[in-house]
N, CA, C and O of each residue as an XYZ file, in Angstrom:
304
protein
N      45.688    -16.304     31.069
C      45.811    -15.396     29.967
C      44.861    -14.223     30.201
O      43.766    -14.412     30.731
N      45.301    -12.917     29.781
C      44.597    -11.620     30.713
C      43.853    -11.212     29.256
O      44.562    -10.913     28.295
N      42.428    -11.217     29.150
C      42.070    -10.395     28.020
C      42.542     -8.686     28.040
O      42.598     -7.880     28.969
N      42.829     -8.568     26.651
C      42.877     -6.601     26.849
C      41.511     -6.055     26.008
O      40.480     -6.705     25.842
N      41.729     -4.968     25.625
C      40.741     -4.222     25.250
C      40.362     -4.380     23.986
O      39.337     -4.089     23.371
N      41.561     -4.992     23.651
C      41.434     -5.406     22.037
C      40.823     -6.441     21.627
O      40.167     -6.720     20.623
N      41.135     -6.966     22.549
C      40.284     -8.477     22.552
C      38.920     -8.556     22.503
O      38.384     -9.266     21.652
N      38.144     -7.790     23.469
C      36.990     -7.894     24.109
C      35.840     -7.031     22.963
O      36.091     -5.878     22.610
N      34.733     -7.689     22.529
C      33.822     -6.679     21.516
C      32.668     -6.693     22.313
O      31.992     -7.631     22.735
N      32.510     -4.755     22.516
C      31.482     -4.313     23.254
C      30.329     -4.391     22.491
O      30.178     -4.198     21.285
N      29.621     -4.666     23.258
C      28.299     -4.432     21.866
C      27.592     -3.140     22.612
O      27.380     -2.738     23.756
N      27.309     -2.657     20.943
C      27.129     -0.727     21.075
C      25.815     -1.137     20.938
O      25.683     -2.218     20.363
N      24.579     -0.456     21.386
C      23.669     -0.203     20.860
C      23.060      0.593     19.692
O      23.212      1.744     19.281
N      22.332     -0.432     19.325
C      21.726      0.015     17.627
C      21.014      0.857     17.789
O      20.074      0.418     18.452
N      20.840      2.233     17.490
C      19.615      3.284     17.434
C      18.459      2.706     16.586
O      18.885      2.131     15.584
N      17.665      2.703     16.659
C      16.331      2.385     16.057
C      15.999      3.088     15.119
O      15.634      4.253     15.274
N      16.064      2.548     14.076
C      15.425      3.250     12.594
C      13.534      3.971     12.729
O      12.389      3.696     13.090
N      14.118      4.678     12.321
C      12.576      5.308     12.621
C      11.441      4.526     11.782
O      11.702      3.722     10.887
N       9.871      4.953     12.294
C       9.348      3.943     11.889
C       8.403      4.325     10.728
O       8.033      5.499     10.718
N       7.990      3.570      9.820
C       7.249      4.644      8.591
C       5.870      4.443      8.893
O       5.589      3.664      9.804
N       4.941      5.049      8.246
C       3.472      5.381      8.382
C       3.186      4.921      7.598
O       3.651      5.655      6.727
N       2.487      3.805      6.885
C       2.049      3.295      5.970
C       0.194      3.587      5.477
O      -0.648      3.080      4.737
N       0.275      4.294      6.079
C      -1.650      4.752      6.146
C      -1.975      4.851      4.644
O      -1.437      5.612      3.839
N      -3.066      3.841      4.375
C      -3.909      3.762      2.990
C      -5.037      4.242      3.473
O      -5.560      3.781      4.487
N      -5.578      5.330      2.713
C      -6.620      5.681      2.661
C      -7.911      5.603      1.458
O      -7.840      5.307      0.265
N      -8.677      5.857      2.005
C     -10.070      6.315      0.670
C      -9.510      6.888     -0.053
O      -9.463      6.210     -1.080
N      -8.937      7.919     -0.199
C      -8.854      8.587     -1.526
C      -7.710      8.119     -1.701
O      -7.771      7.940     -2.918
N      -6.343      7.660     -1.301
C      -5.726      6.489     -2.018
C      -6.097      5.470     -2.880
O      -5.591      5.179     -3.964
N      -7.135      4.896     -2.234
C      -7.570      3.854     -2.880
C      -8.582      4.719     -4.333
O      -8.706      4.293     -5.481
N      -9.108      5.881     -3.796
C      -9.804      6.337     -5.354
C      -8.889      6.959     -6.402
O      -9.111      7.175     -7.594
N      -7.601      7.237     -5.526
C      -6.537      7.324     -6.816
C      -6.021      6.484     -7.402
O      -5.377      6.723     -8.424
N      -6.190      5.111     -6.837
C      -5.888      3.774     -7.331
C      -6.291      3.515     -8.482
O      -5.718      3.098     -9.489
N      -7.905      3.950     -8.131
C      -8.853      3.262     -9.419
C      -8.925      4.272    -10.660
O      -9.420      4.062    -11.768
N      -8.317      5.389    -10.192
C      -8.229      6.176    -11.052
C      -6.886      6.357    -11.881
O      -6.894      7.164    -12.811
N      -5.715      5.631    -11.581
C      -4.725      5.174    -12.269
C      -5.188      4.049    -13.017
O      -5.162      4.097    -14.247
N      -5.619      3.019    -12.396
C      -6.037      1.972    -13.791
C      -6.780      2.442    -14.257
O      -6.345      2.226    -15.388
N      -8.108      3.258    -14.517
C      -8.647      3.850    -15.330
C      -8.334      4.233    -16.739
O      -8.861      3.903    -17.801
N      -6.921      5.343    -16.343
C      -5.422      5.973    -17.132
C      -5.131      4.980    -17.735
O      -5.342      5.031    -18.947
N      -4.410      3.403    -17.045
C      -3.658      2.602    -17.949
C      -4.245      1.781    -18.411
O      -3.550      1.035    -19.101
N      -5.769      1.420    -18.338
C      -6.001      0.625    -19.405
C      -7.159      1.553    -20.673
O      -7.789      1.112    -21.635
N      -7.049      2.842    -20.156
C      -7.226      3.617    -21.507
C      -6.311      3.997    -22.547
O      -6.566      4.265    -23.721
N      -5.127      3.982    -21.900
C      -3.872      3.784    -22.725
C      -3.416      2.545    -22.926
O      -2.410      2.684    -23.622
N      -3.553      1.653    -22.754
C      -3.503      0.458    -23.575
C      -2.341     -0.222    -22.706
O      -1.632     -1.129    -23.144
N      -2.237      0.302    -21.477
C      -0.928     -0.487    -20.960
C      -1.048     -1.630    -20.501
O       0.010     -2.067    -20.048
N      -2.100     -2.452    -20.415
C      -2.035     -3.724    -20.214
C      -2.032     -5.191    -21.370
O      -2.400     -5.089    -22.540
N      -1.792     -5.835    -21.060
C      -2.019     -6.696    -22.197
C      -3.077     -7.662    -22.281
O      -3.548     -8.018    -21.201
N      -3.487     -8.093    -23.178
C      -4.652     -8.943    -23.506
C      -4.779     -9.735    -21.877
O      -5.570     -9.372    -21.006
N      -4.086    -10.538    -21.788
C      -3.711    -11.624    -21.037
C      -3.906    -11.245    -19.363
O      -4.680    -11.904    -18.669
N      -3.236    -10.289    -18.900
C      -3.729     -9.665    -18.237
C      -5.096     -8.325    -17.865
O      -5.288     -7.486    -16.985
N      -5.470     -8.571    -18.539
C      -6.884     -7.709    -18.587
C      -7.888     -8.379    -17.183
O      -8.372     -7.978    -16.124
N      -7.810     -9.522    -17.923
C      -8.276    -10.329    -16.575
C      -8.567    -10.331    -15.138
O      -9.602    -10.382    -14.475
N      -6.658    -10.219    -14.736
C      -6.266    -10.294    -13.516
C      -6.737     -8.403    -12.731
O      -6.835     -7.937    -11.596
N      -6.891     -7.898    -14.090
C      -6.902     -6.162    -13.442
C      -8.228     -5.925    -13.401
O      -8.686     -5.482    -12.347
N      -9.007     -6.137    -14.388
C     -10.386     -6.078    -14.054
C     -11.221     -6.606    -13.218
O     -12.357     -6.201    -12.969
N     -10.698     -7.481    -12.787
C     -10.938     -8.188    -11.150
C     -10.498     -7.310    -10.100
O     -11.356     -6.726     -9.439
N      -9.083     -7.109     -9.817
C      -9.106     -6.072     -8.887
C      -9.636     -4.572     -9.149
O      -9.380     -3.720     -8.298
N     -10.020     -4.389     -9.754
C     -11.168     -3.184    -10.841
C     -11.944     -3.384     -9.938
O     -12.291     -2.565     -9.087
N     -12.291     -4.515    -10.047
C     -14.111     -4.314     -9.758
C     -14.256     -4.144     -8.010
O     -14.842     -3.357     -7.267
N     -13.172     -5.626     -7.783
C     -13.099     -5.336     -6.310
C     -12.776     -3.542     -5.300
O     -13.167     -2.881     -4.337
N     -12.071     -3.548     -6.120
C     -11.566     -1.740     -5.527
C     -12.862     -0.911     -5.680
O     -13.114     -0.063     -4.823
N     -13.836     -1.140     -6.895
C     -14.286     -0.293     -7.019
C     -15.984     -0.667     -6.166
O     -16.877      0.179     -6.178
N     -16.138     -1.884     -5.567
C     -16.773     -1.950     -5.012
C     -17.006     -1.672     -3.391
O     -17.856     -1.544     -2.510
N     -15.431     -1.679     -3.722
C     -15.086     -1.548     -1.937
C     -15.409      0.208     -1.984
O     -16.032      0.635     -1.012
N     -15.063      1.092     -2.926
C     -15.303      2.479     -2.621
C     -16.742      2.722     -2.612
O     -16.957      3.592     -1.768
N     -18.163      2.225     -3.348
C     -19.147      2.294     -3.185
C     -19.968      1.775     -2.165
O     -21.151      2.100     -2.072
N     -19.437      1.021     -1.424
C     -19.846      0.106     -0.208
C     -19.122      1.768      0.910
O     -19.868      2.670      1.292
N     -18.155      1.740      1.085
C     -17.457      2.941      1.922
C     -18.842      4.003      1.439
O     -19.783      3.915      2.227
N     -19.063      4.981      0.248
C     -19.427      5.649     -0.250
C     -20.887      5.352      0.575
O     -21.356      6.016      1.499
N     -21.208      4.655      0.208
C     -22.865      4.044      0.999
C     -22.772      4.090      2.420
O     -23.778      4.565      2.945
N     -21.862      3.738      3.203
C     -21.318      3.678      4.579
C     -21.301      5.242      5.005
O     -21.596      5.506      6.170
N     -21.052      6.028      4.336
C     -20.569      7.352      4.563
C     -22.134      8.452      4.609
O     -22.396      9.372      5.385
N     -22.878      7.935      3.544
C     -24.086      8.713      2.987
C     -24.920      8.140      4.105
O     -25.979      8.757      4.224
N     -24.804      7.372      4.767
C     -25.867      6.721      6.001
C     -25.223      7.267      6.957
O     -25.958      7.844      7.758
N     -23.982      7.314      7.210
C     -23.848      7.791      8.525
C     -24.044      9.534      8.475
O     -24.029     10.150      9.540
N     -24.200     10.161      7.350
C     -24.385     11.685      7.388
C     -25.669     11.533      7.163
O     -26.175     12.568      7.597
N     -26.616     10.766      6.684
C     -28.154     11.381      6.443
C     -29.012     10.583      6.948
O     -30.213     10.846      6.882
């Protein structure tokens, strides 16, 4: 039995989706803390969760003063 052309599936090559840049930075991260700032002055969180945000609060905001300290030593 003779395969034809119809038969046979070429495999095409897939072009490659380009690739994204995901770069977080310092002042990402200080716009971070400066959005929760915004939403829990506006009241957008709830009791219940206050918790879970003020934890990553503190963490974020320690990580920018540790950087901040990192930065002031290596310039002075």
């Amino acid at each position: 039995m003779a395969e034809t052309a119809e038969n046979k599936e070429v495999a095409q090559p897939q072009p490659e989706a380009p690739k994204e840049s995901f770069d977080l930075t310092i002042n990402d991260l200080s716009q971070l803390k400066a959005i929760i700032d915004v939403a829990a002055g506006r009241g957008a969180f709830k009791p219940g969760e206050m918790a879970a945000v003020g934890t990553v609060y503190n963490k974020l905001n320690g990580f920018l003063e540790q950087v901040a300290k990192q930065g002031q030593q290596a310039n002075g």
